[in-house]
C-alpha positions in Angstrom: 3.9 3.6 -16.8 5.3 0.2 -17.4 5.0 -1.9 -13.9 6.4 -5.4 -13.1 3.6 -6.3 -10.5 2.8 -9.8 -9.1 -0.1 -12.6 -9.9 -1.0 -15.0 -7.4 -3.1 -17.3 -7.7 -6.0 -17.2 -4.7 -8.3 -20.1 -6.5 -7.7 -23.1 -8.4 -9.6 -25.8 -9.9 -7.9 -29.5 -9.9 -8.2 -31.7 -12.5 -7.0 -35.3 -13.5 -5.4 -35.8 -17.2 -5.0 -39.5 -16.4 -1.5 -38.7 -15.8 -1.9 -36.6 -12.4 -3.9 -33.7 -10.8 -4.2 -30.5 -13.2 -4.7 -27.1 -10.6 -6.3 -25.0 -13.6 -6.3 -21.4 -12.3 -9.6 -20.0 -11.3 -9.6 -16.7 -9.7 -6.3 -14.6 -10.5 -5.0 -12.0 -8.1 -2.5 -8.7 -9.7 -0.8 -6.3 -7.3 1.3 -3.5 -8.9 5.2 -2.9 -7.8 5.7 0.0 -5.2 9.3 0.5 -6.0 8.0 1.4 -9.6 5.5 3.3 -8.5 7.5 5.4 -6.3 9.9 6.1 -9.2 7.6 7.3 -11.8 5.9 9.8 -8.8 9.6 11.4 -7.8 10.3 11.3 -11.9 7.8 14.0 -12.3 9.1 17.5 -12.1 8.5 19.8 -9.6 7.4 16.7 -6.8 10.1 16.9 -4.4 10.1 20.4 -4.5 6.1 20.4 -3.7 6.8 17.7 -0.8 10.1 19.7 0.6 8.1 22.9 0.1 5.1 21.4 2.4 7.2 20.7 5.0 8.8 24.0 5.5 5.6 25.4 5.3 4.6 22.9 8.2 7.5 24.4 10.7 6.2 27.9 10.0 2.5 27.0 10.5 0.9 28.3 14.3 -1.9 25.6 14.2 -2.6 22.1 13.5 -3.7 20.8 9.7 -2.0 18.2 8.6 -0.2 14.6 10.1 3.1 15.9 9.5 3.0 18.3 12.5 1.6 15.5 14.9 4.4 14.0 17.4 3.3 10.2 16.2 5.0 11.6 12.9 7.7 13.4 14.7 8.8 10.2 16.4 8.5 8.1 13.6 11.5 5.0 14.0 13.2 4.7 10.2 15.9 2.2 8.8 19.1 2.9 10.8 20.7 3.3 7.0 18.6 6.6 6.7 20.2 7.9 9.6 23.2 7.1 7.8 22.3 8.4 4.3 22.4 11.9 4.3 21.0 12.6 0.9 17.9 10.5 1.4 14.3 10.9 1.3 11.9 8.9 3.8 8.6 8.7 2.6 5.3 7.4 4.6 1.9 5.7 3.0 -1.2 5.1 4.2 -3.6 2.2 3.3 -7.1 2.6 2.2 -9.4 -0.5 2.0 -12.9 -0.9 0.7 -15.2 -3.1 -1.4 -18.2 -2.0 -3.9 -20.6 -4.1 -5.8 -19.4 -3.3 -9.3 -23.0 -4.0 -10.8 -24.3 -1.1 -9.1 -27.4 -1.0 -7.4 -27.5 -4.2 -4.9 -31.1 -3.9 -4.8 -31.5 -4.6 -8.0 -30.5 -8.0 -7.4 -26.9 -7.6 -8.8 -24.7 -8.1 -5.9 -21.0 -9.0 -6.1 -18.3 -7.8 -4.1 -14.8 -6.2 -5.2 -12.2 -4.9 -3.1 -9.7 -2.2 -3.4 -6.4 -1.3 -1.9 -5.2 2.1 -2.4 -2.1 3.7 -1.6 -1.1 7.5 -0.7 1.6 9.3 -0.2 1.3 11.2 2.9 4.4 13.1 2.4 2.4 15.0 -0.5 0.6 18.2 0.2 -3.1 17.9 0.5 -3.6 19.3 -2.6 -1.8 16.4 -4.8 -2.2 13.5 -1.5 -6.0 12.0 -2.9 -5.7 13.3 -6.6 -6.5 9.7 -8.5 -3.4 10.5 -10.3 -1.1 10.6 -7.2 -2.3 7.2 -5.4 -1.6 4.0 -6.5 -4.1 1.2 -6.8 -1.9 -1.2 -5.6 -4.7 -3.9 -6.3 -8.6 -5.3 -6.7 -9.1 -8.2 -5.0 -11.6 -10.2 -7.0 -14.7 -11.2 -5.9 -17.9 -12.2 -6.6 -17.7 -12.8 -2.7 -16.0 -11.1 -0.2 -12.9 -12.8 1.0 -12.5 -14.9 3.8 -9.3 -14.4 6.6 -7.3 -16.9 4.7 -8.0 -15.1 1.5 -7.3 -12.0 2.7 -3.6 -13.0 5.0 -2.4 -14.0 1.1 -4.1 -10.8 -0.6 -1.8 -8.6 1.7 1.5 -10.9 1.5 2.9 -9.2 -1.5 2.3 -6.1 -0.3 4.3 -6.2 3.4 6.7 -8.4 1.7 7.8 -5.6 -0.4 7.3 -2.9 2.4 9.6 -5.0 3.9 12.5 -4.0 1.6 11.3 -0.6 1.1 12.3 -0.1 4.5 15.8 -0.8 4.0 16.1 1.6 1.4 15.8 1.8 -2.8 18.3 3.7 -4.6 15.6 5.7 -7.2 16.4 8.2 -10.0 14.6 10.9 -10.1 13.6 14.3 -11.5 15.7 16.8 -8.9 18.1 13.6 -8.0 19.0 12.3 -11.8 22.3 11.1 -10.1 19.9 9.0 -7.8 19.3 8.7 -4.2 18.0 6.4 -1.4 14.1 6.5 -0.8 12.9 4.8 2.2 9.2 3.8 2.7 7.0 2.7 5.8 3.2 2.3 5.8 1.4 4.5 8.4 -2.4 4.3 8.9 -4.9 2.1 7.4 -8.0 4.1 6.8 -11.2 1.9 6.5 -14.7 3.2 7.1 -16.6 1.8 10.5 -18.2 -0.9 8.7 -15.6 -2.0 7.1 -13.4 -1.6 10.4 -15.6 -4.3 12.1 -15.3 -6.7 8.9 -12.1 -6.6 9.1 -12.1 -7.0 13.3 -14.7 -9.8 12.0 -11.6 -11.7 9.7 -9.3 -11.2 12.6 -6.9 -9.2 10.9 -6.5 -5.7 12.3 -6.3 -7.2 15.7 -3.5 -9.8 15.0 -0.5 -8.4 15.7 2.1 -5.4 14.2 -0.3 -5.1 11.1 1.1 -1.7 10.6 4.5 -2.0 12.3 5.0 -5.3 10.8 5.8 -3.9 7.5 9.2 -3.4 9.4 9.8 -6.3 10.8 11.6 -9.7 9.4 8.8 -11.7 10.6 4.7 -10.9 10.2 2.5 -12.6 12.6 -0.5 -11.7 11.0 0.7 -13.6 7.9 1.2 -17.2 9.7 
């Protein structure tokens, strides 16, 4: 799937060629595009149907099992221009955030830290929703060290800049729609596990302000 993602830069080193100051990179960070990613997953055949399908079969079902039926869903708030699209599709992510020592065992000595963030589509039935080859690994933030809240307000810039204009809408081609049709996108939940939860409490970024609704808005406070 070719992908036009986005490097940034999180550390430099600074130099002087006896002309002026050098900034050599040091520690490169790649997120991949959502829009593209979006496009390849409703370019396979048979995945609207699968996502329209679930949701019927949500109306019909007597008891709770699944986030679609829930009335935070129900009352989601979309772009005003998907009210206004009648052949439209709105889908919903949710974020999931972790780090691992990639040499394994930390006891042996070898301790580094890498992060992940991992997108799903919550739209998907629960059979395809976690599959590895229905989420997006939007990024890895490099390590060897955990990063700081700094690090961490320009590791998630890309991503809610570009969930910004998701939410106004992104004409896609696909597989049941060759003709093409506007997809709008909104993150949902971020899912971290309790020690991660207080990490990030710890970097003051869950608590900041609209870190979920502020994929929707024209200004992010937890960015400034």
């Amino acid at each position: 799937m070719c992908d036009k993602g986005i490097g940034l830069c999180l550390q430099s080193n600074v130099s002087y060629n006896g002309i002026g100051l050098i900034n050599t990179p040091k520690i490169i960070y790649y997120s991949h595009n959502i829009a593209t990613w979006i496009q390849w997953l409703l370019s396979l055949k048979g995945i609207e149907e699968e996502i329209e399908d679930w949701q019927n079969e949500l109306t019909k079902c007597l008891h709770t099992c699944d986030i679609q039926q829930s009335m935070a869903w129900k009352t989601l708030e979309w772009s005003e221009l998907s009210t206004e699209s009648p052949n439209s599709l709105c889908l919903a992510f949710y974020l999931f955030i972790d780090w691992f020592n990639p040499q394994g065992n930390k006891l042996a000595g070898n301790q580094e830290s890498l992060g992940c963030l991992v997108l799903s589509c919550v739209n998907l039935p629960p059979k395809y929703r976690n599959k590895p080859a229905f989420t997006l690994i939007y990024s890895i933030i490099p390590g060897p060290n955990s990063p700081d809240g700094v690090t961490i307000s320009n590791v998630l810039k890309p991503l809610v800049d570009e969930l910004l204009l998701l939410w106004e809408g992104n004409k896609v081609l696909t597989s049941f729609h060759p003709e093409a049709w506007f997809v709008f996108t909104q993150l949902l939940p971020l899912l971290v596990t309790m020690l991660r939860f207080t990490k990030w409490l710890a970097l003051g970024v869950i608590q900041r302000n609209n870190f979920v609704l502020g994929a929707r808005q024209k200004k992010v406070s937890f960015i400034k």
